[in-house]
BAVEXGU-452058 format. One record per residue: residue in one letter; x, y, z of N, C-alpha, C, CB in turn. Coordinates in steps of 0.001 Angstrom, whole numbers, plus 500000, padded with zeros to 6 digits. Each point is the difference from the previous one (the first is absolute). Last residue first. Glycine has a CB too. Layout:
aXYZXYZXYZXYZ
...
***
This chain:
x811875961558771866501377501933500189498507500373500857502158501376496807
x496583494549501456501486499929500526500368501191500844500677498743497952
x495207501228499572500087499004501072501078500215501028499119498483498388
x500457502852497129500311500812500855499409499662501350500279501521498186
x501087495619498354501094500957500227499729501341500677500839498944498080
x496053497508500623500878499344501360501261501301500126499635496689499430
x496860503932497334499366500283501426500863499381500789497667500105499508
x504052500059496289499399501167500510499531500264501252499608499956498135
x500976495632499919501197500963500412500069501455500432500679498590498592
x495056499129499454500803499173501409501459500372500527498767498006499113
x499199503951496452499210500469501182500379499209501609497981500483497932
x504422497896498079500328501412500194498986500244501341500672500797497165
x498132495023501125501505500164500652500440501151500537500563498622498576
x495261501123498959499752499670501495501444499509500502497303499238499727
x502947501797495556499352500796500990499554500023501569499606500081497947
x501679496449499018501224501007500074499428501141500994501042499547497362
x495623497626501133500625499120501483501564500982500220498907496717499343
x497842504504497410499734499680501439501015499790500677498237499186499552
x502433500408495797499986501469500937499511500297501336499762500632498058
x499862495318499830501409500269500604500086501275500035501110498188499257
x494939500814499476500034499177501442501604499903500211497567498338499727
x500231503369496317500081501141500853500079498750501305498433502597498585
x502395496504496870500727500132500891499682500452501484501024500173498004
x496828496957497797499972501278500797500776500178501318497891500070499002
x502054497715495717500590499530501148499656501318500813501969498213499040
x497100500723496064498475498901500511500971500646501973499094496337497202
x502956506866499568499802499153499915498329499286500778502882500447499494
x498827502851503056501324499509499090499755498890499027501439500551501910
x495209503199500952500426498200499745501180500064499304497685498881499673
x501658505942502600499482499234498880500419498615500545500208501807497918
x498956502046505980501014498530499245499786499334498839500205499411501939
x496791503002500604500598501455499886501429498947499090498979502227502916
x497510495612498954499020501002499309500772500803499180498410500110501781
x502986496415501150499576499239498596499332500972499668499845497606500252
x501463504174504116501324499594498849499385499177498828501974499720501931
x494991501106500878500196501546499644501191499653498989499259501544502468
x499256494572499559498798500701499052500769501109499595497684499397501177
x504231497995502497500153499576498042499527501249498996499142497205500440
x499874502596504602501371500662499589500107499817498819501112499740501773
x495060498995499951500035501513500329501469500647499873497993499579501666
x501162495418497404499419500582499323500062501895499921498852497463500399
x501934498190502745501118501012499583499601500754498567501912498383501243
x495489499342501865500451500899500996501340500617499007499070498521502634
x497638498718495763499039501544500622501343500595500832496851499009500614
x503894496603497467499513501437498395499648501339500850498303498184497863
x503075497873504851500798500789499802499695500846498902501330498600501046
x494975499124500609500942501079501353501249500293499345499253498818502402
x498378498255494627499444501360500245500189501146500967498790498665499171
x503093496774499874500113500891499575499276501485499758500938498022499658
x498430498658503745501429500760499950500591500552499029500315498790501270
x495529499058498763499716501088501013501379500648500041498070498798501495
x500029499527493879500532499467501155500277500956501317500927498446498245
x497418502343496908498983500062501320500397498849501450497873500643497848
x504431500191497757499888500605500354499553500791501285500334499134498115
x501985496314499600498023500104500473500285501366500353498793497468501316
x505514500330496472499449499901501255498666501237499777502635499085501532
x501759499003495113498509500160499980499193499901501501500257498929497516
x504698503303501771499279498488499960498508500542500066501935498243501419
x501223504924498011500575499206498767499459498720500302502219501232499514
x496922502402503675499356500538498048500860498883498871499934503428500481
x500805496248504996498637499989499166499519500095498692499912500652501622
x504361500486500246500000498579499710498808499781499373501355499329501787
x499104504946499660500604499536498182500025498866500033501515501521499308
x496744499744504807499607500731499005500098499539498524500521501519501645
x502144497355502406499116499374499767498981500210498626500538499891502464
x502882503492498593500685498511499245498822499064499895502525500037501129
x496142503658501798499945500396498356500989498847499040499771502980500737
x499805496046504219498879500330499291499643500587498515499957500105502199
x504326500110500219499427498181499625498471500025499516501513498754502162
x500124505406499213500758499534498869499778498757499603501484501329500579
x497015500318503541498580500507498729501082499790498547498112502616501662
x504138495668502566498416499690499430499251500682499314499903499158501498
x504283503077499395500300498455499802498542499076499814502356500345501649
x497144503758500086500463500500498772500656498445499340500556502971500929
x498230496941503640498837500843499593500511499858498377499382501917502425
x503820497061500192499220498857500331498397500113498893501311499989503013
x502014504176498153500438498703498796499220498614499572502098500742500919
x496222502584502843499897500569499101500890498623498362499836503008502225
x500594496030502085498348499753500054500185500839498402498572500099503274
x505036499895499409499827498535499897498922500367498868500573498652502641
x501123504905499504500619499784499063499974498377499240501182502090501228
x495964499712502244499836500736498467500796499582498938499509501874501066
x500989497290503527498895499305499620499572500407498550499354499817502454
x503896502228500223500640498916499309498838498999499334502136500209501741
x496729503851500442500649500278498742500556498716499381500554502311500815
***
């Protein structure tokens, strides 16, 4: 159990740096067909997508990667709060 309580935050803390990576990406000109960017388009994409589907743009500004990342806060408390009890 204590292995969980490491592994799961550890888990949710890297796919958050991964979606920050994300937005760094979209404001520098980098090759699409870079291998790391394409491991992170593929790996955080299956979360963006539904929120840039269902999330108007604000403007030229798409939020849906801080709805992410708010979101994957809640769902990480969730699962540590019943972790806990």
């Amino acid at each position: 159990m204590s292995f969980l309580r490491i592994f799961i935050p550890l888990l949710f803390n890297l796919y958050s740096l991964l979606i920050l990576a994300r937005v760094l990406l979209s404001w520098v000109n980098i090759s699409p067909y870079h291998p790391v960017v394409t491991f992170i388009y593929e790996v955080t994409e299956p979360v963006l997508r539904p929120l840039r589907n269902t999330i108007p743009p604000i403007g030229m500004l798409d939020i849906s990667p801080i709805a992410a990342l708010i979101l994957l806060q809640i769902l990480e408390s969730i699962i540590m709060s019943i972790l806990i009890a």
